[in-house]
C-alpha positions in Angstrom: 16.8 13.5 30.4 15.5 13.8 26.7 17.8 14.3 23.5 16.8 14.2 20.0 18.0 11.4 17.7 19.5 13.6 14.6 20.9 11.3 11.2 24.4 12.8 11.3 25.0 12.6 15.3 26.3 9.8 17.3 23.8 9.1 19.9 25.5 10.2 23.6 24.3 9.0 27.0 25.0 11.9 29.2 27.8 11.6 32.0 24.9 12.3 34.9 23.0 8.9 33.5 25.9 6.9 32.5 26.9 7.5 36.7 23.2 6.8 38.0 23.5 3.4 36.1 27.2 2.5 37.3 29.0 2.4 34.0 32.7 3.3 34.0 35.1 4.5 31.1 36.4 1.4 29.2 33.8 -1.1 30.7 32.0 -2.8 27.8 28.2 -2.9 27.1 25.5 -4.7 25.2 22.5 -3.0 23.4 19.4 -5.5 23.6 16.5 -4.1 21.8 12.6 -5.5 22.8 9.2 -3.9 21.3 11.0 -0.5 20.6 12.8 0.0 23.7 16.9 -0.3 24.0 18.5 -1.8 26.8 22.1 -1.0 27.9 23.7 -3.7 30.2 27.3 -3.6 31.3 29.2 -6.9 29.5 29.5 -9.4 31.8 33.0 -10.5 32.2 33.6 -14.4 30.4 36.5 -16.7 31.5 38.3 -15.9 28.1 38.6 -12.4 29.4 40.5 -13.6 32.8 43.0 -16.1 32.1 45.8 -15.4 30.1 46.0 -18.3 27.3 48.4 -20.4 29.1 46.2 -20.9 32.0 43.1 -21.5 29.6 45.5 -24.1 28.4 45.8 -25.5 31.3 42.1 -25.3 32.6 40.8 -26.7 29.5 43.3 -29.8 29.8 41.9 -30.1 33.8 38.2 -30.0 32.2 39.0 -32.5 29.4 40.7 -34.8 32.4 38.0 -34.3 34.5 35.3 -34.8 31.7 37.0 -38.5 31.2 36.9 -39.6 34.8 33.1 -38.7 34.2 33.0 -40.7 31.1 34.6 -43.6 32.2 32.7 -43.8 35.4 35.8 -42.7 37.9 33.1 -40.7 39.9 31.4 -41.3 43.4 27.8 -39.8 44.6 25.3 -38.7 43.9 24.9 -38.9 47.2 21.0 -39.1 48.7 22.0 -37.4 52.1 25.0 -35.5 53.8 25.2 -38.7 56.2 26.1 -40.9 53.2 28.7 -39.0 52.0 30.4 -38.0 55.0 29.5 -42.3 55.5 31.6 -42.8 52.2 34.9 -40.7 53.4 35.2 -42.7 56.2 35.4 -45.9 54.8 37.8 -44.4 52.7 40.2 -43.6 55.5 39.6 -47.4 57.0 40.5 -48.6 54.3 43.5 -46.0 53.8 44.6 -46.7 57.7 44.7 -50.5 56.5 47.1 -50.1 53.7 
């Protein structure tokens, strides 16, 4: 399909392309422009968008918690191989079965 850019007219992707490429009324878009050609790529979707702010709240505490086991070396692993790891849980329930 071909249109011709005019000053005063909004530029319109026709309903018959906008289906073709998947887009759907309300979904959001980017433009991305590269040597003279324009891109249109459906928005992806970021976590802001799902959670509602008190779960983001709450996620972003979990992350901070998590981030400070990290830091302060409350981690276990890497492990080299399946076998060690699967090695390392059960010495963990030994030593729980001791207790």
């Amino acid at each position: 399909m071909t249109v011709t850019v005019k000053n005063k007219t909004p530029l319109v992707v026709a309903l018959s392309v906008r289906r073709e490429a998947g887009l759907t009324s309300g979904q959001k878009i980017e433009f991305k422009v590269s040597g003279g050609v324009i891109s249109i790529h459906p928005k992806p979707e970021t976590a802001d968008d799902e959670y509602a702010p008190e779960q983001r709240r709450i996620i972003d505490a979990q992350l901070a918690d998590s981030l400070a086991d990290v830091d302060a070396d409350r981690v276990h692993g890497p492990f080299s191989t399946h076998n060690e790891f699967i090695a390392f849980l059960h010495a963990g329930v030994k030593k729980l079965k001791c207790l």
